[in-house]
N, C-alpha and C positions, 0 to 999 in steps of 0.2 A: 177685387174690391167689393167691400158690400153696397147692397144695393136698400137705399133709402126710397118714402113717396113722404113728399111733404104737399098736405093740403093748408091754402091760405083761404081763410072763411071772416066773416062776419057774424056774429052773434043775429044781430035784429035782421038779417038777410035771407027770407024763407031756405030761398035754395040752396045757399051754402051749407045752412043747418044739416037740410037733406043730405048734402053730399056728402059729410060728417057722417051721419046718420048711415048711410052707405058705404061708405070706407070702414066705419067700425064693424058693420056685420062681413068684410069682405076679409077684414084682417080676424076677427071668431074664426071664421072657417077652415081658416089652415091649408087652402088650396094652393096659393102663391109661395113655397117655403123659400123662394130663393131670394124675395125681399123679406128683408133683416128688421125693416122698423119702419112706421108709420108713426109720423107726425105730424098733429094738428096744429096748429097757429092761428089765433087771433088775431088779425090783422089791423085791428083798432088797437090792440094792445100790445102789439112787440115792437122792435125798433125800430126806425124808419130806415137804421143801414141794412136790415135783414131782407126790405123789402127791395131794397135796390140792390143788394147781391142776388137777387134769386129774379129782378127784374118783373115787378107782380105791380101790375097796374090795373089790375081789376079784382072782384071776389064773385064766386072762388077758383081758386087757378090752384091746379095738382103741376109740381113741379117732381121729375121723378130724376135719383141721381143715384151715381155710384161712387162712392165714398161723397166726401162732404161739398166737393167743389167741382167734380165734375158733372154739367146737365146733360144727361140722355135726349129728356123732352121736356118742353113747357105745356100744358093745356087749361087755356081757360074756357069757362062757360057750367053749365050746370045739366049739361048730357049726360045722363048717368050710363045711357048704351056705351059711349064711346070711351068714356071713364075706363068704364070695366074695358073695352078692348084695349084700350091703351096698357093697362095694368096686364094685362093678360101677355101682350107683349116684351112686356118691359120687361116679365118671368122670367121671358126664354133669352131676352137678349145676349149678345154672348159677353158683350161690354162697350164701352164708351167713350166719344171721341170730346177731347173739350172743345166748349163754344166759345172760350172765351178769345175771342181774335186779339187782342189789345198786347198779348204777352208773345205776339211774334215780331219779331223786329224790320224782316223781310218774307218773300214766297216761297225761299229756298230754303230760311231756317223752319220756319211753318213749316213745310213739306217734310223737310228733315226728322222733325218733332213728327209730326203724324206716323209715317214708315215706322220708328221704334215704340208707338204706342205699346207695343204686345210681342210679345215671341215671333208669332205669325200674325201678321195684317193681311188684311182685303180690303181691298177697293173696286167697289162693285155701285152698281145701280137699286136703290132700292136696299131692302135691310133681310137680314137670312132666314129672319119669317115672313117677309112680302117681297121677292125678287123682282123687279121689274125689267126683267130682258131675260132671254130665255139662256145667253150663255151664263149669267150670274145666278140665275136657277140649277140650269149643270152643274157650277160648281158646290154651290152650296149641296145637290145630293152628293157630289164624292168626298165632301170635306164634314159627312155625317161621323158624329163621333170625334172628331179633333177639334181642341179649343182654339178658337182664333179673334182678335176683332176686326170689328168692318166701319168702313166707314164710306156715307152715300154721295156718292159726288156729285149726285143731281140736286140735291140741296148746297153746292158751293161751287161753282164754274171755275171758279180760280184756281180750287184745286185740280177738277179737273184737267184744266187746258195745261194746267204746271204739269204735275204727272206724266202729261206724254211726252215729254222730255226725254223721259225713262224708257218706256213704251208705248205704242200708240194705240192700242187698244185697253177695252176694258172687259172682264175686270181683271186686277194684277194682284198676284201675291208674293208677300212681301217673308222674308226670314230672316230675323236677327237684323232688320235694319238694309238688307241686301234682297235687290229684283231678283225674283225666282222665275217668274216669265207670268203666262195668259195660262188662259183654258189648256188651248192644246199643252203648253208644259208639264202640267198635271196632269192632263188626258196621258200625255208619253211616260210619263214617271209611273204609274197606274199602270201601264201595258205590259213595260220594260220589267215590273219587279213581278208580272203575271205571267211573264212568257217562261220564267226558272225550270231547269230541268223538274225539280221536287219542288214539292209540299212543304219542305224543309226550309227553302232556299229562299220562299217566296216571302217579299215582305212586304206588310201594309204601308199605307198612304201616312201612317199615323209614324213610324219608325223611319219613314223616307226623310222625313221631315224632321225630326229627333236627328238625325245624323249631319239634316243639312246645318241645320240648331250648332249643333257641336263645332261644326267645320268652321261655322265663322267665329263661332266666340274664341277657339283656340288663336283664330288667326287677327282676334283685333286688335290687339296690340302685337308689337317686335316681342314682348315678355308678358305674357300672362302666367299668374298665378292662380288656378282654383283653390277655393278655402273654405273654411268653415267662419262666418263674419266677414269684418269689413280690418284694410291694416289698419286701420284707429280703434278697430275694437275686436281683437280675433277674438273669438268664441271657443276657440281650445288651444292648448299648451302649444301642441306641433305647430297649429297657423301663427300663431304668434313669433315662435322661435324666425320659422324660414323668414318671417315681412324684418325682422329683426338683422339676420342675417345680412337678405337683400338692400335695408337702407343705411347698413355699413360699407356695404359697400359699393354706395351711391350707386345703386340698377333701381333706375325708374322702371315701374312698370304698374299695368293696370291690373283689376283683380276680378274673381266672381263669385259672390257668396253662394254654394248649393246646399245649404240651408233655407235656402228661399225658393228653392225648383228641384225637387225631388224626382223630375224626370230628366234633368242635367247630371246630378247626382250619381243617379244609377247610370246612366247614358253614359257618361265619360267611362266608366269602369269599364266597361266590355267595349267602347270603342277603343282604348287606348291598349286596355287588359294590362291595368294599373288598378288595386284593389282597394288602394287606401288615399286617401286626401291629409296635407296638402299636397297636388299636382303644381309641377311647374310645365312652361312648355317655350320655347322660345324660336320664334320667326316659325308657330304652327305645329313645331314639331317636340317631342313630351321629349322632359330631361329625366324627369322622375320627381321622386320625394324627397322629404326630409332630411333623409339620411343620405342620398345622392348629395344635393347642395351641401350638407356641411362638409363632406367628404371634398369636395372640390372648395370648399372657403378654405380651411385647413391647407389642403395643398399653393393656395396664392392664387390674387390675381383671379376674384373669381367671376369678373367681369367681362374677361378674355374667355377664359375658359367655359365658358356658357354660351358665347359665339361661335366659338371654336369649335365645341362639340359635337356642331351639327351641321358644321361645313364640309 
C-alpha cells in the first residue's frame, strides 16, 4: 500500500503555517521515497466529515497512513523535531495495522482480521525500528530483509491477552494466517536450514518461509485453484476456461490470484515443478493444469474424479 502524510493546518495559526512550511522542504528533498504523497489541508476550509474520519481535533495534526483508510499514526502539536522523527519512521515502517475498532464484531473476528493482515505478521512489543524487549529485537535482526507486518500489542491489551490463546509468549509470527511459533521457532528454522551438509542445501530465513507461504495456501481450501485473476474476472484464456469448467461442474472452490505476488508465482513452480498456471490442487495436493482438468471433465463425473485422484 502506499504510503500517504496528511498535514491538517490553519491558515492565521503561526505554527501550522511552519509545519507546512516544513513538510514542503521535507517533501523537495527527496529523502523519504517510500511515501508517495503529501497532503496539505485547510482545516477551516475542507469538510467537517474529513475531519472526523481522520479524527483531528486540533491544528496542526500530521496524520500518516497507508492507502487511504488505513492510520499508521496520529500526531498533533507543532514539534517539528518529532515531526521529522515520526516521518523518518514511518519511511521504514514495514506496513499497518487499522485503528479502526468499530469494524470488528467480536475479539476472535478482530484477532482473526489482524493474523491475515500480510503474508507474514508479527506481534511483537514496540515497532521493527523501536523494539521494546530484547526478544522482539532478536527477531526483527533475523527477519532483516523479509517483508512482514507488525503490530504492537503494548498499545492494545486486548489483543494482547487474546493472542495467548494461541501462544503464551511474545513476540509470535504469523504465515498465511497460521501460528508459526515464538523466537525460539525461528531461532530453530534458522539452525535447521544452517546445519545442511552444503552450500547448496542451505536455505535462507527468506525461502523457509516462502514455502511455509505455499503450504498453507495450497491447503486452504478442500480445492484450490492458482490463476491468473480472480473467477469473476480471469485475466487469461487458460484461467478462464478451467473456473468455467470447475462451475459446470458445480466444484466449489477457492482461488489465488499470483498476479498479485510474484513470489507465490514463482514459489509454486519449483515447489510443485509445475511450470505453467492455472495450477489446480485439491485436499493440498497438485492435480495439474488445464489440460489435466479437461482431460478428466471429458472422461465424466469430474467431481469424483478429483477426489479420487488423490486418494
Amino acid at each position: 500500500m502506499d504510503k500517504e502524510v496528511l498535514i491538517f493546518y490553519a491558515s492565521w495559526e503561526p505554527a501550522g503555517v511552519q509545519m507546512v512550511d516544513m513538510i514542503n522542504e521535507v517533501e523537495k528533498s527527496g529523502r523519504f521515497v517510500k511515501i508517495k504523497k503529501w497532503t496539505k489541508i485547510d482545516a477551516e476550509n475542507c469538510e467537517s466529515s474529513l475531519l472526523e474520519k481522520y479524527k483531528v481535533s486540533a491544528v496542526p495534526t500530521l496524520v500518516f497512513l497507508f492507502g487511504k483508510d488505513s492510520i499508521w499514526r496520529t500526531l498533533e502539536g507543532a514539534d517539528s523535531a518529532l515531526a521529522f522523527q515520526t516521518i523518518s519512521e514511518f519511511d521504514q515502517a514495514e506496513a499497518a495495522v487499522p485503528e479502526d475498532e468499530e469494524k470488528y464484531d467480536t475479539l476472535e473476528t478482530k484477532l482473526q482480521q489482524l493474523i491475515r493482515i500480510a503474508p507474514v505478521m508479527v506481534f511483537m512489543k514496540g515497532s521493527p525500528s523501536e523494539p521494546r524487549c530484547k526478544f522482539s529485537r532478536a527477531l526483527m535482526e533475523i527477519l532483516q530483509g523479509i517483508e512482514f507486518a507488525s503490530f504492537d500489542i503494548l498499545r492494545d491489551d486486548e489483543v494482547r491477552q487474546g493472542l495467548k490463546v494461541y501462544w503464551p509468549t511474545y513476540p509470535q509470527i504469523y504465515i498465511q494466517g497460521k501460528l508459526l511459533g515464538g523466537l525460539d521457532n525461528i531461532k530453530e528454522l534458522v539452525s535447521s536450514a544452517s546445519s545442511s551438509e552444503t552450500k547448496e542445501k542451505i536455505k535462507s530465513l527468506k525461502d523457509i518461509i516462502l514455502e511455509l507461504r505455499l503450504k498453507n495456501l495450497i491447503q486452504k481450501a478442500p480445492v484450490m485453484l492458482f490463476m491468473k485473476g480472480e473467477p469473476t474476472a480471469p485475466r487469461c484464456g487458460f484461467s478462464r476456461t478451467i473456473c468455467e469448467i470447475l462451475s459446470n461442474a458445480d466444484i466449489q472452490f477457492d482461488s489465488f490470484d499470483i498476479l498479485e505476488d510474484n513470489d507465490i508465482r514463482q514459489g509454486l513452480k519449483s515447489f510443485s515443478q509445475w511450470p505453467t498456471y492455472p495450477q489446480l490442487y485439491v485436499k493440498g495436493s497438485l492435480v495439474g493444469g488445464l489440460d489435466i482438468v479437461q482431460e478428466m471433465a471429458r472422461d465424466g463425473n469430474l467431481k469424483d474424479q478429483l477426489f479420487n485422484c488423490i486418494e
